[in-house]
ZABARO-55083 format. One record per residue (C-alpha): residue in three letters; x, y, z; residue number from 1. Coordinates in nm, 2 decimals, always signed. Each point is the difference from the previous one (the first is absolute). Layout:
BEGIN
{rose:ala, X:X, Y:Y, Z:Z, balum:NUM};
...
END
This chain:
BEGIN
{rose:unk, X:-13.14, Y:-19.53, Z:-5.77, balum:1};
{rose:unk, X:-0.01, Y:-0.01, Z:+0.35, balum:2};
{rose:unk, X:-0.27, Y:-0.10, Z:+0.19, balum:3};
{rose:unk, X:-0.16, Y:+0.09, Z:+0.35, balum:4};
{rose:unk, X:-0.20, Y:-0.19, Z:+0.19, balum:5};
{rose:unk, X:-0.24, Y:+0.18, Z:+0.27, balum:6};
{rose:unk, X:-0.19, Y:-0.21, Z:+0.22, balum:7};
{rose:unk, X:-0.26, Y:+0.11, Z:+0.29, balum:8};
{rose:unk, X:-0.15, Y:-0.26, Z:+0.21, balum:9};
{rose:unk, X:-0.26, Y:+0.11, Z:+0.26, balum:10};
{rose:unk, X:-0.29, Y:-0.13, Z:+0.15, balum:11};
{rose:unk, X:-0.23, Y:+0.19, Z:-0.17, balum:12};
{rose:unk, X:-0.36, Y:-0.11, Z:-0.03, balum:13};
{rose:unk, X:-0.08, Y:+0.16, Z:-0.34, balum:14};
{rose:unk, X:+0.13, Y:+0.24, Z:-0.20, balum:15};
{rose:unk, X:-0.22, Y:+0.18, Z:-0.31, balum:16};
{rose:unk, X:+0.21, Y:+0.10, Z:-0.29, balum:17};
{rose:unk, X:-0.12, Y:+0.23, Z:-0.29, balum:18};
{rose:unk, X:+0.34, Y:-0.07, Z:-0.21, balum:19};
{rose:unk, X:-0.01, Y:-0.32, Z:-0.24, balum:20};
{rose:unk, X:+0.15, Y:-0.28, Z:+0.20, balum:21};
{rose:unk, X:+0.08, Y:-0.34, Z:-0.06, balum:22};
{rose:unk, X:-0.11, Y:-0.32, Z:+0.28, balum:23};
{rose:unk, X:+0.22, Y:-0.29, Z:+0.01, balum:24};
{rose:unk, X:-0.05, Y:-0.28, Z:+0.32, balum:25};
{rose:unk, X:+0.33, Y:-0.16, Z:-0.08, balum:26};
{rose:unk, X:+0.21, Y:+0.18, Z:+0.29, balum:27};
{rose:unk, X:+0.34, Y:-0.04, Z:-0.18, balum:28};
{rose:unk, X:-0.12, Y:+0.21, Z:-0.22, balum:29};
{rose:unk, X:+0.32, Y:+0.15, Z:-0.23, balum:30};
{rose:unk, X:+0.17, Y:+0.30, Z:+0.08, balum:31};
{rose:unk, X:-0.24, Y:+0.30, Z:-0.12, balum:32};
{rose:unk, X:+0.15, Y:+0.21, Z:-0.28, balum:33};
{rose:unk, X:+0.21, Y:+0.37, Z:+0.04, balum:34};
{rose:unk, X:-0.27, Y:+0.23, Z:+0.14, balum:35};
{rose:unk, X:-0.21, Y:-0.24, Z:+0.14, balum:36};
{rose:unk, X:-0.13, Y:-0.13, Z:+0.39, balum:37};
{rose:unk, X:-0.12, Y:-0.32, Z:+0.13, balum:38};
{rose:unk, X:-0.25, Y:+0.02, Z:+0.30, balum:39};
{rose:unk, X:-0.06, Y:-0.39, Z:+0.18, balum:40};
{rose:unk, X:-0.31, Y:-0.03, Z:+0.19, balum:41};
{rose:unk, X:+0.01, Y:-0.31, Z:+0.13, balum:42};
{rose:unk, X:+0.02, Y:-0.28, Z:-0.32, balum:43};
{rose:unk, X:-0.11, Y:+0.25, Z:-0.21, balum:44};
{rose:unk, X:+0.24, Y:+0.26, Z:-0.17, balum:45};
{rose:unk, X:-0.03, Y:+0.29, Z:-0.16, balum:46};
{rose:unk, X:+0.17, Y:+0.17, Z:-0.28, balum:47};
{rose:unk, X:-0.01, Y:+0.39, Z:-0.11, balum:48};
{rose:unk, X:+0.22, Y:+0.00, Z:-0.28, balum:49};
{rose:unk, X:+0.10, Y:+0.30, Z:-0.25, balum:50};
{rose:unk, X:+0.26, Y:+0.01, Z:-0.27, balum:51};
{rose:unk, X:+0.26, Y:+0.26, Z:-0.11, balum:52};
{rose:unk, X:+0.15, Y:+0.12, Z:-0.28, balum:53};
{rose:unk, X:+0.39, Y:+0.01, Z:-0.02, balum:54};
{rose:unk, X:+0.15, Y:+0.20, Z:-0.34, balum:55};
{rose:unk, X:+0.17, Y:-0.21, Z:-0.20, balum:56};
{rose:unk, X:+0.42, Y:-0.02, Z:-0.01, balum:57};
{rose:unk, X:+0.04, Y:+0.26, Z:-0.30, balum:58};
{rose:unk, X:-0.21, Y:+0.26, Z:+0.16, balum:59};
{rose:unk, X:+0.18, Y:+0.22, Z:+0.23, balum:60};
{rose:unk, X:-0.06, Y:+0.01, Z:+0.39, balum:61};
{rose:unk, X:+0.09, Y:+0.31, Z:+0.18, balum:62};
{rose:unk, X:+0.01, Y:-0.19, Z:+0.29, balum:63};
{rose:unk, X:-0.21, Y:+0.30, Z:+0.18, balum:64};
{rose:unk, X:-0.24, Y:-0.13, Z:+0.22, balum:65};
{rose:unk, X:-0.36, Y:+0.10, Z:-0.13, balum:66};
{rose:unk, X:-0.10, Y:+0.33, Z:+0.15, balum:67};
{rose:unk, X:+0.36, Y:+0.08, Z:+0.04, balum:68};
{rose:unk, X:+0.03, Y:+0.08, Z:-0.35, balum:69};
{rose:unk, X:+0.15, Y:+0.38, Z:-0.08, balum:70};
{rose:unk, X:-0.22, Y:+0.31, Z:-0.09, balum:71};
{rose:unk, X:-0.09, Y:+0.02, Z:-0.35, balum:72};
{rose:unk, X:+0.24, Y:+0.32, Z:-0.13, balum:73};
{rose:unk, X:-0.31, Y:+0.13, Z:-0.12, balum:74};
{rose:unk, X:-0.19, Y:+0.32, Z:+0.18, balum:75};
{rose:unk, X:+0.13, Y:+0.22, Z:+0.28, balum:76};
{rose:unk, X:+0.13, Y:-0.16, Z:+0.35, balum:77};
{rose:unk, X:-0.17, Y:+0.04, Z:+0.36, balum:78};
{rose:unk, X:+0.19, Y:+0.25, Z:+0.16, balum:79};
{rose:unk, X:+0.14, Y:-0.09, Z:+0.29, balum:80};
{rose:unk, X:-0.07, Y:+0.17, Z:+0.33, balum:81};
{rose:unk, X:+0.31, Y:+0.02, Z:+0.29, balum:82};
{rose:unk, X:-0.16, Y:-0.03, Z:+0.34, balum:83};
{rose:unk, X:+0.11, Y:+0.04, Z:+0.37, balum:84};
{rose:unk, X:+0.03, Y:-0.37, Z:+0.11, balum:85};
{rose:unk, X:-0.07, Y:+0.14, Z:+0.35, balum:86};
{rose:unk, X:-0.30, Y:+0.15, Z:-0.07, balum:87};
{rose:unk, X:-0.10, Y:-0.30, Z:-0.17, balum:88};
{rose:unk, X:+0.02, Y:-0.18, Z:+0.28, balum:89};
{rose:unk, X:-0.19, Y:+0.26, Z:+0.23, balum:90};
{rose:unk, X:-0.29, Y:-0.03, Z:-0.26, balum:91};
{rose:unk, X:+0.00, Y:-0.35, Z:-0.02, balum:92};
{rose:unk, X:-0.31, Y:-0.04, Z:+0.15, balum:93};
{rose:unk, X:-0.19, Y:+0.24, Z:-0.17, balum:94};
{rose:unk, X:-0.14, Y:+0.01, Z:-0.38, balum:95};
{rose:unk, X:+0.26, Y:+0.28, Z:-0.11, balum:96};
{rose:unk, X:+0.28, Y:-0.26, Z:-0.10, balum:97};
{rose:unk, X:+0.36, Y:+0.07, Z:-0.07, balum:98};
{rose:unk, X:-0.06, Y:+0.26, Z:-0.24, balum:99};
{rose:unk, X:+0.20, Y:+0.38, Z:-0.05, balum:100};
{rose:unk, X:-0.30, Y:+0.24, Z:-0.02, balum:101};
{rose:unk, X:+0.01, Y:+0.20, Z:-0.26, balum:102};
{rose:unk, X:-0.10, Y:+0.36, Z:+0.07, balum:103};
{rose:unk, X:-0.21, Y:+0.21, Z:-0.28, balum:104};
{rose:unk, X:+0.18, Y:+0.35, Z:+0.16, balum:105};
{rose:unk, X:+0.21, Y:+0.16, Z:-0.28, balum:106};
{rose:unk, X:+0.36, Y:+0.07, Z:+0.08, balum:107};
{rose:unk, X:+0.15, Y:+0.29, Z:+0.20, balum:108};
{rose:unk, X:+0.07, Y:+0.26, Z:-0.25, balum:109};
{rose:unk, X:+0.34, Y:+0.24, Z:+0.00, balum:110};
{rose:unk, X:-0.05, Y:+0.32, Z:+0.28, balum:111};
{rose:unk, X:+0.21, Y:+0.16, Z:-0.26, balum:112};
{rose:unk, X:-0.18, Y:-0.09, Z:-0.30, balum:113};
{rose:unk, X:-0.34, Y:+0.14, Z:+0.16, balum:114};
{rose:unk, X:+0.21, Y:+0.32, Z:+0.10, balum:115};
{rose:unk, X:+0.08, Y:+0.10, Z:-0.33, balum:116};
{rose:unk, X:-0.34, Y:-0.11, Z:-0.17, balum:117};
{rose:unk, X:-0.14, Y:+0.32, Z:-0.17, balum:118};
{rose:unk, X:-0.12, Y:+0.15, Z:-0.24, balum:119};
{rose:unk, X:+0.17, Y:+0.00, Z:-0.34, balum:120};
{rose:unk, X:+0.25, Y:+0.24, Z:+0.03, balum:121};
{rose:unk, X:+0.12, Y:+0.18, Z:-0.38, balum:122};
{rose:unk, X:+0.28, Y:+0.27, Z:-0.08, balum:123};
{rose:unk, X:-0.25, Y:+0.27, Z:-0.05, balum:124};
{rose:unk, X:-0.16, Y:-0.04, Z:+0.32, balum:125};
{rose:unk, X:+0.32, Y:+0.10, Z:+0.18, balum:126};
{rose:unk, X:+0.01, Y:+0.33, Z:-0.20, balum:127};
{rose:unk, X:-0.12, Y:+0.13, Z:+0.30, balum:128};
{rose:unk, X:+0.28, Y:-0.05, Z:+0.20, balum:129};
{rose:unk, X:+0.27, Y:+0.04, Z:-0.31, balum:130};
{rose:unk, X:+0.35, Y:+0.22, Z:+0.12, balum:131};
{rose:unk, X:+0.05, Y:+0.37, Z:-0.11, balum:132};
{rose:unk, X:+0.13, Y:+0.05, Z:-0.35, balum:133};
{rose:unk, X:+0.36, Y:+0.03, Z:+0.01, balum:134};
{rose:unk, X:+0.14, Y:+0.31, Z:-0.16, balum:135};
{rose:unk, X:+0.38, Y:-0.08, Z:-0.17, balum:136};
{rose:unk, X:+0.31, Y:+0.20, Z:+0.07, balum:137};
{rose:unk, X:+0.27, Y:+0.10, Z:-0.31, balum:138};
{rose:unk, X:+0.32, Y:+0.06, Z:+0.12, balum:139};
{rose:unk, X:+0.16, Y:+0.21, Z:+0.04, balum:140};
{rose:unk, X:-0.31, Y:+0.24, Z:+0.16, balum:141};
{rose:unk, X:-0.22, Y:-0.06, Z:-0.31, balum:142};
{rose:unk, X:+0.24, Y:+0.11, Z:-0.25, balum:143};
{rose:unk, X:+0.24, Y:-0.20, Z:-0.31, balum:144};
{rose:unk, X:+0.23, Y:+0.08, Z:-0.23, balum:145};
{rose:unk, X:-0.06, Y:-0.10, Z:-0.36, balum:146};
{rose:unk, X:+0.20, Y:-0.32, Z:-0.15, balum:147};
{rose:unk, X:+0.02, Y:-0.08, Z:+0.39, balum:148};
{rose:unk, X:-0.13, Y:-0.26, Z:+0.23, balum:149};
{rose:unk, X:-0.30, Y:+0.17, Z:+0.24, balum:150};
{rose:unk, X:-0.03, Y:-0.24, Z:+0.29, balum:151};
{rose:unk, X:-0.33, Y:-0.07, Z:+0.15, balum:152};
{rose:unk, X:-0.17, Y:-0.13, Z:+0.32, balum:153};
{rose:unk, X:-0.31, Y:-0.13, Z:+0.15, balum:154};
{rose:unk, X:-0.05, Y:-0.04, Z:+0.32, balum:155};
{rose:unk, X:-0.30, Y:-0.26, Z:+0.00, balum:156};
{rose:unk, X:+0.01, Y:-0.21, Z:+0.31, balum:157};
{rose:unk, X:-0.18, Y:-0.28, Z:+0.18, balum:158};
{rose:unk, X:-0.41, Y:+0.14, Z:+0.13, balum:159};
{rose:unk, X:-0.19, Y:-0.18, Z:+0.25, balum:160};
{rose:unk, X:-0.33, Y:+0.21, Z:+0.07, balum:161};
{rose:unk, X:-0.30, Y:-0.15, Z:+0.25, balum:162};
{rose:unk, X:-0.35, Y:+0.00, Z:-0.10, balum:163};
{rose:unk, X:-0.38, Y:-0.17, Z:-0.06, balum:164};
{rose:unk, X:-0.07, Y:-0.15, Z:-0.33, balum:165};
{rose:unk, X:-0.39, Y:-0.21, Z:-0.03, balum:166};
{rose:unk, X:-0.01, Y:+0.09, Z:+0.34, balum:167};
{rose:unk, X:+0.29, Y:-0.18, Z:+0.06, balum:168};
{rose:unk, X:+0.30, Y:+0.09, Z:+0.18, balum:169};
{rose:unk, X:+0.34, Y:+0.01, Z:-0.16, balum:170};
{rose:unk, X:+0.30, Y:+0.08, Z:-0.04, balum:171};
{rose:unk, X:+0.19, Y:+0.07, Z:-0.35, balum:172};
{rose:unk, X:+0.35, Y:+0.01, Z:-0.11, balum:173};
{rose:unk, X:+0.13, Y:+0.08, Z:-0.32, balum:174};
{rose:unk, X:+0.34, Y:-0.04, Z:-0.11, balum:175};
{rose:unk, X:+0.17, Y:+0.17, Z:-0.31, balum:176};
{rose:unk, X:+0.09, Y:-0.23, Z:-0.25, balum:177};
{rose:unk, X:+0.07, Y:+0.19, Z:-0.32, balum:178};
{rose:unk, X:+0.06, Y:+0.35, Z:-0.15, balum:179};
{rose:unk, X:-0.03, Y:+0.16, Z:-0.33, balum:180};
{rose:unk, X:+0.15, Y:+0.40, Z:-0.01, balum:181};
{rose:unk, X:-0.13, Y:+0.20, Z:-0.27, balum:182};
{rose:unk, X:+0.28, Y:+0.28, Z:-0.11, balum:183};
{rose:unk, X:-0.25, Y:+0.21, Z:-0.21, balum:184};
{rose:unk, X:+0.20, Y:-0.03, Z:-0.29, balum:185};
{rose:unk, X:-0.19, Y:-0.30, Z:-0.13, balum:186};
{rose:unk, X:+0.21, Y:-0.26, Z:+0.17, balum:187};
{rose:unk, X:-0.08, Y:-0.23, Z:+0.28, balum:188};
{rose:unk, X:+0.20, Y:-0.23, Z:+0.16, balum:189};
{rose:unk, X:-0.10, Y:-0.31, Z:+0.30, balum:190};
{rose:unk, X:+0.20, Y:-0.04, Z:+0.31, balum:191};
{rose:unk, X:-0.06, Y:-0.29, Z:+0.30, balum:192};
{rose:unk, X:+0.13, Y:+0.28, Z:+0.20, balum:193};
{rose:unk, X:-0.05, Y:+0.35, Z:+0.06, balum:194};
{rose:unk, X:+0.35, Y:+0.11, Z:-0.04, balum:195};
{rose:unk, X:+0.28, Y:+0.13, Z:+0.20, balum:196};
{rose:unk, X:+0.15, Y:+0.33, Z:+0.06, balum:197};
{rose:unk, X:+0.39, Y:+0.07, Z:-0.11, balum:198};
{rose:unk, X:+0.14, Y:+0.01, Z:+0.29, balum:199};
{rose:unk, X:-0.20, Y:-0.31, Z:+0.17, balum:200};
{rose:unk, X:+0.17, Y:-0.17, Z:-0.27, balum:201};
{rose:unk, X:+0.30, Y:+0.18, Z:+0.02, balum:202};
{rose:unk, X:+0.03, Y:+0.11, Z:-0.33, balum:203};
{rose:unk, X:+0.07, Y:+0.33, Z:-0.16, balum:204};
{rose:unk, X:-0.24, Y:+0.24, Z:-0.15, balum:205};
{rose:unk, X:-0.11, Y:-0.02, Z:-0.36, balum:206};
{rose:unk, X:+0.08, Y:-0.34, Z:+0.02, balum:207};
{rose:unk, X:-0.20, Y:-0.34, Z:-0.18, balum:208};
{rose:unk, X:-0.24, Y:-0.19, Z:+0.28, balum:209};
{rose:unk, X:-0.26, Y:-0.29, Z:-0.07, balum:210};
{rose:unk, X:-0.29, Y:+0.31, Z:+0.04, balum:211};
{rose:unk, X:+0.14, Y:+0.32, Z:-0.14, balum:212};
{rose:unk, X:-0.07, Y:+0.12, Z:-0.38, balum:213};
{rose:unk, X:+0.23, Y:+0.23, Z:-0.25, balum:214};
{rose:unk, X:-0.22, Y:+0.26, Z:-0.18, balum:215};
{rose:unk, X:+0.09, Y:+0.10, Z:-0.36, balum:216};
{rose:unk, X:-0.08, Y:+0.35, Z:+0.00, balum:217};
{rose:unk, X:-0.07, Y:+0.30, Z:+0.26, balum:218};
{rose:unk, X:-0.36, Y:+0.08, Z:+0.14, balum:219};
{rose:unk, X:-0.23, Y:-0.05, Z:+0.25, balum:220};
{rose:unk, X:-0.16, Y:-0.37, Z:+0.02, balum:221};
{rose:unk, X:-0.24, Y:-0.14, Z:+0.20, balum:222};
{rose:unk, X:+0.12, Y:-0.30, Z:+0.19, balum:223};
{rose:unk, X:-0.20, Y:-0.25, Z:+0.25, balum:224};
{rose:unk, X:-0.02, Y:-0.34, Z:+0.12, balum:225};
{rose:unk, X:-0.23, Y:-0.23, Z:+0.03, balum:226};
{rose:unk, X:+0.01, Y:-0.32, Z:+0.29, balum:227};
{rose:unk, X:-0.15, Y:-0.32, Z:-0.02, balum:228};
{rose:unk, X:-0.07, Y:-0.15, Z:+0.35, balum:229};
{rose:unk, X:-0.11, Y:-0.34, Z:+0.03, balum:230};
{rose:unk, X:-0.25, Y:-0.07, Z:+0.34, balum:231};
{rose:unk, X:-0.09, Y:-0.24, Z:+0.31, balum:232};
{rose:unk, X:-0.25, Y:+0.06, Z:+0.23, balum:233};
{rose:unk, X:-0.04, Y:-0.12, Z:+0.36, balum:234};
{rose:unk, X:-0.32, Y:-0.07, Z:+0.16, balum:235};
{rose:unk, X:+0.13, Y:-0.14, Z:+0.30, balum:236};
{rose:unk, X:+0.14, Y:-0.32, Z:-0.07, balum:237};
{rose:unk, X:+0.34, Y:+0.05, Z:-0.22, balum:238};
{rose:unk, X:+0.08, Y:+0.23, Z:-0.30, balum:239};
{rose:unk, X:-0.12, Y:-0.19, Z:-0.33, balum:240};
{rose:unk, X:+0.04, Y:+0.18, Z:-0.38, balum:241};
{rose:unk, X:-0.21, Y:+0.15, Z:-0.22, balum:242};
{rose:unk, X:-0.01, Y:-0.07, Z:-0.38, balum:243};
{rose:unk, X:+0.09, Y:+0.27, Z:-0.16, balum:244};
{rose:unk, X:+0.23, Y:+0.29, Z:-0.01, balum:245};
{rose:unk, X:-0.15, Y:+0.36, Z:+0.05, balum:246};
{rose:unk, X:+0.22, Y:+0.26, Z:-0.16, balum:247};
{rose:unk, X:+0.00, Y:+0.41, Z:+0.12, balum:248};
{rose:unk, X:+0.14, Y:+0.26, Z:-0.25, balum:249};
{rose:unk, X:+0.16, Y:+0.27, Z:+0.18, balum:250};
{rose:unk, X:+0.00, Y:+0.40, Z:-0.05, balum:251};
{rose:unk, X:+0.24, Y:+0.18, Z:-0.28, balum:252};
{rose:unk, X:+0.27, Y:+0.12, Z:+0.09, balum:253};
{rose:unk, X:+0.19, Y:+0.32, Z:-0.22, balum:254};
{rose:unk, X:+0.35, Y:-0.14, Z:-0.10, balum:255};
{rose:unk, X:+0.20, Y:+0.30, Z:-0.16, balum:256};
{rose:unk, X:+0.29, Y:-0.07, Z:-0.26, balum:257};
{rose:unk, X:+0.27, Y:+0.23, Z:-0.10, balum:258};
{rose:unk, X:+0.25, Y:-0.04, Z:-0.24, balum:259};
{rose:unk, X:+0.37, Y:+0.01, Z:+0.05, balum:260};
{rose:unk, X:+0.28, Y:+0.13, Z:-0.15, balum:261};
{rose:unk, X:+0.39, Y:+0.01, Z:+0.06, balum:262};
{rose:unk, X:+0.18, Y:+0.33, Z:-0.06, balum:263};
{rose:unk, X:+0.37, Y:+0.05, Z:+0.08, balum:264};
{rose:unk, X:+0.06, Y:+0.34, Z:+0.35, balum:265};
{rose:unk, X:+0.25, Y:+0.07, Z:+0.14, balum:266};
{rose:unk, X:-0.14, Y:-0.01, Z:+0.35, balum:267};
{rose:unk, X:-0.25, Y:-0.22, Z:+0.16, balum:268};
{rose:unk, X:-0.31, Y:+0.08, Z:+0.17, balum:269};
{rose:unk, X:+0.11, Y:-0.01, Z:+0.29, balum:270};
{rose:unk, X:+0.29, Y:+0.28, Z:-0.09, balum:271};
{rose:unk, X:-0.24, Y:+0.19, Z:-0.16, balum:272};
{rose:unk, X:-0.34, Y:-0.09, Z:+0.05, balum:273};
{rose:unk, X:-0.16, Y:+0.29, Z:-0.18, balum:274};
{rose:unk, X:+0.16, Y:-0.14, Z:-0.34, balum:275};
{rose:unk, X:-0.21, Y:-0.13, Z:-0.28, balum:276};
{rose:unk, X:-0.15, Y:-0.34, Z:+0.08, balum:277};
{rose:unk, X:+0.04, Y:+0.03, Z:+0.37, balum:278};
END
């Protein structure tokens, strides 16, 4: 073990010591120990000495300094705070220190976020501003021939209607998303569209299409649709949706079915328009 010698000489006329020290008047006194100090004054010397412990040569040293030793993994960290080094300097004669302030203010919230705040908004409030039933169309001009396809129509569109709701003002839009025709025969079918006439889709009459419906027998049937709009509403800040479809059964309309029959003339209607079946 190394050891280091520390010695003070000073003319010092007495010094008082509250420490345990040691008075020797032989002035070639031996080195003191690690961790100690000699003080001469005059002949006389005097020795502070103190003793340290060193861990022994199996026990691990980190080598660390003490104090420089790392956090213990255990418990939460200090955050740590950025700062403006230039503003730490302007304050560096004043109690503040180089801190960030830290402001209690909550943050700015979305202008568009307060804009749409409202109410709860449901389907059934909107009834109010719900679109005009739509009344189908059979072609051709209401009327079908038995054991033939009748072709029908609806003509349900986009609505957009302006109004107050809660006091609020808004603006509602309903879209048609769905359609179920009733043919008064006790049949039903759904459509995502509302159909297409013939000659839109240039197709002859008494032809199939993904909306038209062959009746059995002759009569008169009672046929209607009814739409199922979904809705968004606008209070000023964007459209946003509303859960929920509403759905609007429109009037009956009279469908008339005849039967038909083949029978062999000798002139066509045209020839002789007063003939049978003409």
């Amino acid at each position: 073990m190394r050891r280091t010698v520390a010695r003070f000489h000073a003319a010092l006329g007495a010094i008082a010591l509250t420490c345990a020290l040691s008075l020797s008047s032989n002035a070639d006194h031996e080195d003191p120990p690690l961790g100690s100090a000699a003080i001469s004054v005059g002949t006389t010397e005097i020795v502070i000495s103190g003793t340290q412990t060193q861990p022994s040569s199996g026990t691990p040293h980190s080598g660390s300094p003490r104090g420089d030793a790392p956090p213990s993994p255990s418990g939460p960290g200090l955050p740590v705070h950025e700062f403006d080094f230039d503003s730490c300097l302007d304050d560096w004669n004043s109690s503040r220190g180089c801190f960030r302030a830290v402001s209690d203010e909550e943050p700015p919230t979305d202008p568009a976020q307060d804009a749409t705040a409202a109410p709860t908004i449901t389907i059934d409030d909107l009834a109010q501003f719900a679109p005009d039933p739509v009344a189908n169309v059979g072609e051709p001009d209401n009327l079908g021939v038995a054991g033939m396809p009748t072709n029908f129509v609806a003509a349900a569109a986009v609505h957009t209607r302006s109004g107050s709701l809660f006091g609020t003002v808004l603006t509602v839009r309903f879209t048609p998303v769905g359609y179920e025709f009733v043919h008064g025969d006790g049949t039903s079918a759904t459509s995502s569209t509302g159909g297409q006439t013939w000659s839109v889709l240039g197709q002859a009459p008494f032809t199939p299409t993904t909306t038209s419906h062959t009746y059995d027998e002759r009569g008169t049937y009672r046929a209607h649709v009814t739409v199922r709009y979904t809705a968004e509403v606008d209070l000023g800040g964007g459209w946003f949706p509303v859960t929920g479809q509403l759905t609007i059964p429109g009037p009956a309309r009279e469908i008339r079915i005849f039967e038909a029959h083949t029978a062999l003339v000798a002139h066509t209607c045209e020839q002789r328009p007063t003939a049978p079946g003409c």
